[in-house]
Short mmCIF file of the C-alpha atoms (twelve columns), coordinates in Angstrom:
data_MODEL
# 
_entry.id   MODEL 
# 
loop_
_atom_site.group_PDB 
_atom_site.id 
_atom_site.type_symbol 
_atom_site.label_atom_id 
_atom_site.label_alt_id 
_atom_site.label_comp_id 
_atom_site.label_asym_id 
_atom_site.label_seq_id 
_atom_site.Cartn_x 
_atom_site.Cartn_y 
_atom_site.Cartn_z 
_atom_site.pdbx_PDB_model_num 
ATOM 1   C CA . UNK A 1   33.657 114.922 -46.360 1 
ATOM 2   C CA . UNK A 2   37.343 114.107 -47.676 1 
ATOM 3   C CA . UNK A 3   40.091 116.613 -46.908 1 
ATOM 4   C CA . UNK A 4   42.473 118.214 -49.606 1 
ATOM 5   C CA . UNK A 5   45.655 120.488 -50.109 1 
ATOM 6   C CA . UNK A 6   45.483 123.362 -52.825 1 
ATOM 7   C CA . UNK A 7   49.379 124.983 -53.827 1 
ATOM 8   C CA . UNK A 8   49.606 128.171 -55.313 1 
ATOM 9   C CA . UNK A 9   52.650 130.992 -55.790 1 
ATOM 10  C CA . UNK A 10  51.551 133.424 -54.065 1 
ATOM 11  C CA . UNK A 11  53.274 135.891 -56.595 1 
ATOM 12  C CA . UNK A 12  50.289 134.209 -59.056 1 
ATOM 13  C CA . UNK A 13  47.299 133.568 -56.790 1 
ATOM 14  C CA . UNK A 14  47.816 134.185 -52.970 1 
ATOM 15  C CA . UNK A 15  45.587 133.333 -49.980 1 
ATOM 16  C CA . UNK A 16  44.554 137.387 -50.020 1 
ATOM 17  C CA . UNK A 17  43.381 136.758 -53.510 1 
ATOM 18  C CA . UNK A 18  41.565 134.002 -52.712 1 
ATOM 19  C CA . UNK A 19  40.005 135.691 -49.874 1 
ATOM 20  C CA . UNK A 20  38.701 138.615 -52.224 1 
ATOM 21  C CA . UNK A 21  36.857 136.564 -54.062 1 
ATOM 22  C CA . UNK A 22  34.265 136.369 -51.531 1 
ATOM 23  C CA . UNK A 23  31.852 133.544 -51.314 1 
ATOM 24  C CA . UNK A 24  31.745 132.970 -55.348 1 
ATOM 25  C CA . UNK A 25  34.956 131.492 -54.788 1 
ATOM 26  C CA . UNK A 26  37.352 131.157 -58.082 1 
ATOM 27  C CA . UNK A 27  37.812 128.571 -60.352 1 
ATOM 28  C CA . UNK A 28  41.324 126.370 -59.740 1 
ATOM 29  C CA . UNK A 29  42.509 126.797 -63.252 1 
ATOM 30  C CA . UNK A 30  45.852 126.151 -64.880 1 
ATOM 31  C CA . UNK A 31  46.574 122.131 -63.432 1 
ATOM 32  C CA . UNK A 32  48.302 120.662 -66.013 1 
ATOM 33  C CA . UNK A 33  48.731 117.474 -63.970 1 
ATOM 34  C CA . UNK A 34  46.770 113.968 -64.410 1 
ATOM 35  C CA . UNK A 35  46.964 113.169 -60.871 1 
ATOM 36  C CA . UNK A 36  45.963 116.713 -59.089 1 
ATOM 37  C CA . UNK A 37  43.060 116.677 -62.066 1 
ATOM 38  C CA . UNK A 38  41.574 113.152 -60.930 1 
ATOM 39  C CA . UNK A 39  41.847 114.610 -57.361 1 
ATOM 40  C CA . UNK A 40  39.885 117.334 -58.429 1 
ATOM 41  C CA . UNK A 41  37.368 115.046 -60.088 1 
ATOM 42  C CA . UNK A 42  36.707 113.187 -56.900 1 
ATOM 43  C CA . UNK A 43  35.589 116.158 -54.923 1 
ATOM 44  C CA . UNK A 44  32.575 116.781 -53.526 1 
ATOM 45  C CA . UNK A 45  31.146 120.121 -52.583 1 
ATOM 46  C CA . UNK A 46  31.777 120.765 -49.371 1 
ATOM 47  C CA . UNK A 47  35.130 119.369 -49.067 1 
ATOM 48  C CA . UNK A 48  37.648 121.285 -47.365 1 
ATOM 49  C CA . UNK A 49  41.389 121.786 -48.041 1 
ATOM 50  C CA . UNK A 50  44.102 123.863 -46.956 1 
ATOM 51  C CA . UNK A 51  45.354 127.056 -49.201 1 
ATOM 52  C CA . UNK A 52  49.406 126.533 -49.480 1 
ATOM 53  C CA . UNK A 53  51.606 129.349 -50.388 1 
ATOM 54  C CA . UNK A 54  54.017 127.122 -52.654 1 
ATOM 55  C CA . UNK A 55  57.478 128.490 -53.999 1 
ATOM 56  C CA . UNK A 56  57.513 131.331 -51.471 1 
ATOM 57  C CA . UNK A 57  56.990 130.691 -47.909 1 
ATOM 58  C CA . UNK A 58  56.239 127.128 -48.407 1 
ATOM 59  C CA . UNK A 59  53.720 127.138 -45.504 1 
ATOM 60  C CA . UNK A 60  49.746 126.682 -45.294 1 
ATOM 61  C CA . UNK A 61  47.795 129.938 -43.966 1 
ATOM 62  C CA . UNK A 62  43.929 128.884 -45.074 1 
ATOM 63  C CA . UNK A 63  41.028 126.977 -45.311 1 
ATOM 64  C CA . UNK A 64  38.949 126.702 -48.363 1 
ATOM 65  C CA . UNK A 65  35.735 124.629 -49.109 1 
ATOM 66  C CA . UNK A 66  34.918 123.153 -52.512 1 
ATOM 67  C CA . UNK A 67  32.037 125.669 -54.403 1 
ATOM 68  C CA . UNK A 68  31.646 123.966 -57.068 1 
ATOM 69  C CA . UNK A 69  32.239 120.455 -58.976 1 
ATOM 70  C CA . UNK A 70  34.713 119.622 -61.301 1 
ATOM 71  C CA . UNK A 71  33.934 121.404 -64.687 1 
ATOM 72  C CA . UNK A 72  35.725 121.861 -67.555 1 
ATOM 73  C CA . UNK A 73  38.796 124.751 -67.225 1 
ATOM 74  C CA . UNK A 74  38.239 127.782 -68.270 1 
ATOM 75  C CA . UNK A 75  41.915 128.302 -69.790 1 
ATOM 76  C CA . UNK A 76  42.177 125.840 -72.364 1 
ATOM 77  C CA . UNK A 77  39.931 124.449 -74.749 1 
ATOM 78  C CA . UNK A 78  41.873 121.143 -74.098 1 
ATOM 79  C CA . UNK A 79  38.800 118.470 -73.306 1 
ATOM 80  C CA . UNK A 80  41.258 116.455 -70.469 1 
ATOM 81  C CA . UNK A 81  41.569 119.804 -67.972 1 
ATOM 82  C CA . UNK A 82  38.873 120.286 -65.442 1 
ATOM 83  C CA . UNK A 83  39.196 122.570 -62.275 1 
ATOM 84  C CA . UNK A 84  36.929 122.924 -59.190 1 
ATOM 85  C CA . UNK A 85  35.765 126.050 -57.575 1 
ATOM 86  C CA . UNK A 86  36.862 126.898 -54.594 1 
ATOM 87  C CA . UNK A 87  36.229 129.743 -51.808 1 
ATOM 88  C CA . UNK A 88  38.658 130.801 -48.712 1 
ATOM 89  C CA . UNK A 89  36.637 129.956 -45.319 1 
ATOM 90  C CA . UNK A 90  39.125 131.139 -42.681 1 
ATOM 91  C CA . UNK A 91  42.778 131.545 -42.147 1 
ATOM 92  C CA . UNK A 92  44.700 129.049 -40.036 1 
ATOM 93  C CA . UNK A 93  45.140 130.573 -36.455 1 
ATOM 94  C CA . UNK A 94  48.992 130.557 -37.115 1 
ATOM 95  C CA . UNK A 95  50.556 129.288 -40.324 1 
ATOM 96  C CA . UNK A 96  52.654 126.304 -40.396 1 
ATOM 97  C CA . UNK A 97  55.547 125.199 -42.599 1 
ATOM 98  C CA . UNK A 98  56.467 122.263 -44.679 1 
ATOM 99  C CA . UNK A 99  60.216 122.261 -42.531 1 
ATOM 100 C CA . UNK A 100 57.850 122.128 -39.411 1 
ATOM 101 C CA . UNK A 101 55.145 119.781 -40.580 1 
ATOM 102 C CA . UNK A 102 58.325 117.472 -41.686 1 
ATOM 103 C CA . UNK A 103 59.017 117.576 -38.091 1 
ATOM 104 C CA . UNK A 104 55.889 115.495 -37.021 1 
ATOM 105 C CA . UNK A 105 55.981 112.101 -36.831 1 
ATOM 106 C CA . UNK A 106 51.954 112.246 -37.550 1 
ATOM 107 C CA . UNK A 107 52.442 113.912 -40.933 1 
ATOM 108 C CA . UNK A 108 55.364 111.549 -42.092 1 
ATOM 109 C CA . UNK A 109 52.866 109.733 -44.348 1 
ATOM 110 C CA . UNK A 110 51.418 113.251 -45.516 1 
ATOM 111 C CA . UNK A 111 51.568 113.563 -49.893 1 
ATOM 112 C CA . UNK A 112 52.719 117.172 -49.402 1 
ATOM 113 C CA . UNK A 113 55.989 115.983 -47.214 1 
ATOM 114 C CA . UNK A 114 56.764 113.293 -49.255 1 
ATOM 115 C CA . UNK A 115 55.897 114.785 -53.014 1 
ATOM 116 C CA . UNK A 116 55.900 118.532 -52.610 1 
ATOM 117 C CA . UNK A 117 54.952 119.006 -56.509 1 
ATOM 118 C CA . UNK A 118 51.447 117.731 -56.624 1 
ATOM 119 C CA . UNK A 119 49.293 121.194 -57.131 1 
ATOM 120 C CA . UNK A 120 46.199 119.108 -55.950 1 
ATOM 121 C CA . UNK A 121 46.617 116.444 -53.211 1 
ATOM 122 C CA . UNK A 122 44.539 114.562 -51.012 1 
ATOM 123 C CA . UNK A 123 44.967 114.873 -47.293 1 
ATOM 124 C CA . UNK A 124 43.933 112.029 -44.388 1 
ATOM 125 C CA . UNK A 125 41.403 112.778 -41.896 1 
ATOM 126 C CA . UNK A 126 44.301 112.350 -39.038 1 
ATOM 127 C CA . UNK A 127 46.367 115.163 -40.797 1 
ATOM 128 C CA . UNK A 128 43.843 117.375 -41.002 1 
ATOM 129 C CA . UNK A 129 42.831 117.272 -37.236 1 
ATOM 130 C CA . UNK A 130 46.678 117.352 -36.643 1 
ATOM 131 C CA . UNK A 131 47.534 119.965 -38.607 1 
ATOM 132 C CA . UNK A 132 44.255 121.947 -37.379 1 
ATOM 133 C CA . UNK A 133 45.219 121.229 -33.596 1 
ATOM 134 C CA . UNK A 134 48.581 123.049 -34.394 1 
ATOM 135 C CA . UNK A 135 47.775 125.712 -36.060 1 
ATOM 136 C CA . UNK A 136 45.026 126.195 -33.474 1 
ATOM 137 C CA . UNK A 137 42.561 126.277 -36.366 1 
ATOM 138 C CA . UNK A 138 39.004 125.296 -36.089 1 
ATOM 139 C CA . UNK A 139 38.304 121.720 -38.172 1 
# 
C-alpha cells in the first residue's frame, strides 16, 4: 500500500463533502498538474491518503482510500487528464497544521512542507505513522 496527500479549498470541495459522498467516493477532477496526474496514475486501490483543507485552514482533518483507478477526467475532454476516485474513511482524531507539521523534525523531508502547491503528492510510510501517531488517528 503507498500513502498519499489529496489538497482541496474547502470553499470548492471540503472534507464534509467528501464525507457525503458515502462509499461511492467522488472522482478527483480538475488537476491540471503533470506531476499530481502521474501520482495519480501510480495508485493502487486501496491506497490511503490524507484529505487537506488547502487555502483555508491549511491543516489535514481525513483519511481517504483510493475507489477507483486512474481513469480519464470527467471535466475535460483533454486525453492527458486522468483523476482517481476516492472515498473519506475517517477523520483524523484531531487535525494538524502545516505550521505544526513544519515543526517536526520527522516531517522535514515531507513534499507538502517543502512544496505546498502539489494538489496530489506522495507521502512516506514514516510520515504517515507520524502524522497518524499525532493526530491520534488510527493507520
Amino acid at each position: 500500500m503507498a500513502y498519499w496527500l489529496f489538497k482541496s479549498e474547502p470553499d470548492v470541495w471540503s472534507w464534509d463533502d467528501q464525507v457525503a459522498k458515502g462509499d461511492v467516493g467522488e472522482e478527483w477532477h480538475g488537476v491540471r498538474n503533470y506531476q499530481a496526474r502521474n501520482n495519480m496514475r501510480a495508485m493502487k486501490l486501496g491506497d490511503r491518503g490524507f484529505f487537506y483543507h488547502s487555502r483555508t485552514g491549511l491543516e489535514i482533518v481525513g483519511i481517504v482510500e483510493v475507489c477507483a483507478l486512474s481513469h480519464p477526467d470527467s471535466t475535460t475532454e483533454d486525453h492527458r487528464w486522468d483523476c482517481v476516485d476516492i472515498r473519506a474513511v475517517r477523520p483524523t482524531g484531531r487535525a494538524i497544521t502545516l505550521a505544526e507539521m513544519k515543526n517536526h523534525p520527522e516531517l522535514e523531508n515531507m513534499v507538502l512542507v517543502n512544496n505546498t502547491r502539489l494538489s496530489v503528492q506522495p507521502v512516506s510510510v514514516a510520515e504517515w505513522l507520524h502524522i497518524c501517531g499525532v493526530t491520534g488517528t488510527e493507520p
